[in-house]
C-alpha positions as CSV (number, residue, x, y, z in Angstrom):
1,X,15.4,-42.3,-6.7
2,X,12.0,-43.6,-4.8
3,X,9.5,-45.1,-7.0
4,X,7.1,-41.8,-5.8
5,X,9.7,-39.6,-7.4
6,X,9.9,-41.5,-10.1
7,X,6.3,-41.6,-10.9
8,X,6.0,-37.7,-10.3
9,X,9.0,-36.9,-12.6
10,X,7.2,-39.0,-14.9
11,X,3.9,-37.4,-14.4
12,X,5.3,-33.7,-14.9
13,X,7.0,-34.6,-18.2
14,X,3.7,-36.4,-19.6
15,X,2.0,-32.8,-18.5
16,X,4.5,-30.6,-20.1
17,X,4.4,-32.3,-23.5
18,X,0.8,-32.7,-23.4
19,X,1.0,-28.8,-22.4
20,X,3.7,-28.2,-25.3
21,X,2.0,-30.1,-28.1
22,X,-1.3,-28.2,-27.2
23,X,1.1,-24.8,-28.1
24,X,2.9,-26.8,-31.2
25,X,2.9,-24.5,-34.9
26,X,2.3,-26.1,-37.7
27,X,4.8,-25.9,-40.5
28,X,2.2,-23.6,-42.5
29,X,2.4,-21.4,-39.6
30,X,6.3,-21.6,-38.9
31,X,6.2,-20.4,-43.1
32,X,4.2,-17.5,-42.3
33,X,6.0,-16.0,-39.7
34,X,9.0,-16.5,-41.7
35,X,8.1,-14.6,-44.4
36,X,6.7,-11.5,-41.9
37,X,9.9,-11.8,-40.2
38,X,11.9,-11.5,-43.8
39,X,9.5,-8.8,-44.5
40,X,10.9,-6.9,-41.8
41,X,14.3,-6.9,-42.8
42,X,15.9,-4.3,-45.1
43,X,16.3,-5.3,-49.2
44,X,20.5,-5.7,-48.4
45,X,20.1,-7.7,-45.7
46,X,18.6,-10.5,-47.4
47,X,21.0,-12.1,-49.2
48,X,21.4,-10.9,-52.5
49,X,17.6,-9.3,-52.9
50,X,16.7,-12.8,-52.1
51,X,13.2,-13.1,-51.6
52,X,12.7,-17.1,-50.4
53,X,15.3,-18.3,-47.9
54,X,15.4,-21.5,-45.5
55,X,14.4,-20.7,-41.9
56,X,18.1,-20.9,-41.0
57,X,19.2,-18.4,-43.6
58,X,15.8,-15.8,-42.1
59,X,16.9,-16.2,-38.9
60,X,20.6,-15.8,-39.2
61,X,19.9,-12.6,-41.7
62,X,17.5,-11.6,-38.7
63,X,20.1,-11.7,-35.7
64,X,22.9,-10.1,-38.4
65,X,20.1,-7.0,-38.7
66,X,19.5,-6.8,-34.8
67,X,23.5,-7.1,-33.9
68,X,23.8,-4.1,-36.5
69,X,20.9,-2.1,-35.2
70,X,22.2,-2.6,-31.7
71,X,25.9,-1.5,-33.1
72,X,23.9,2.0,-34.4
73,X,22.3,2.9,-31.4
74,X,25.8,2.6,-29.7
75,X,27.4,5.0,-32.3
76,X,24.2,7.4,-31.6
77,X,24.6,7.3,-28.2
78,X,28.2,8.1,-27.9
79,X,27.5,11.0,-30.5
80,X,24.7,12.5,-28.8
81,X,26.8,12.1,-25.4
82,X,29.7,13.6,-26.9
83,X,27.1,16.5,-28.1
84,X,25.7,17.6,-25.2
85,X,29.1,17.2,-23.3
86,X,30.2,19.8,-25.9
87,X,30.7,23.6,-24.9
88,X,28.2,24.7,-27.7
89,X,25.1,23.0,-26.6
90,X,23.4,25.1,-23.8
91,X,21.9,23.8,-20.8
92,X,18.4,24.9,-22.0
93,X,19.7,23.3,-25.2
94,X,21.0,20.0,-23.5
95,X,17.5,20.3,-21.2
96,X,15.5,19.6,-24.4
97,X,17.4,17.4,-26.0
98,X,17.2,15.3,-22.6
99,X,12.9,15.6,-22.9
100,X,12.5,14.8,-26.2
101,X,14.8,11.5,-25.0
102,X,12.5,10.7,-22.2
């Protein structure tokens, strides 16, 4: 590598972590949003009612809600789909279901 590269590489990393310590949280602020995002979750989905977890256990209780959130729109879909493919819904039926969708 030239010495030109070199000292360009060099200069772009000293500008990103001048950039990225600029954007750094503190740890009070990592806390806080921590406890909103534990807030958000649903009383069974922390573990055991728990009301102070480690970021680790937050986050991983956090993805476990989201996976199962995404798992109940699936089933929804495929319900409503089978639904309106049904011979009871009418098209006006079907029409409004489709609007209130949009």
């Amino acid at each position: 590598m030239s010495s030109s590269r070199r000292s360009r590489t060099r200069r772009a990393g000293s500008s990103l972590s001048s950039s990225s310590s600029s954007r750094s949280i503190s740890e009070d602020q990592i806390s806080e949003l921590l406890s909103k995002l534990q807030a958000l979750l649903p009383e069974s989905q922390t573990r055991n009612g728990a009301h102070r977890g480690s970021a680790a256990r937050v986050l991983q209780d956090t993805c476990s809600y989201i996976r199962s959130l995404h798992q109940e729109v699936d089933n929804l879909s495929e319900t409503l789909a089978e639904l309106l493919s049904s011979a009871d819904v009418t098209s006006d039926q079907a029409a409004i279901i489709r609007s209130l969708l949009m």
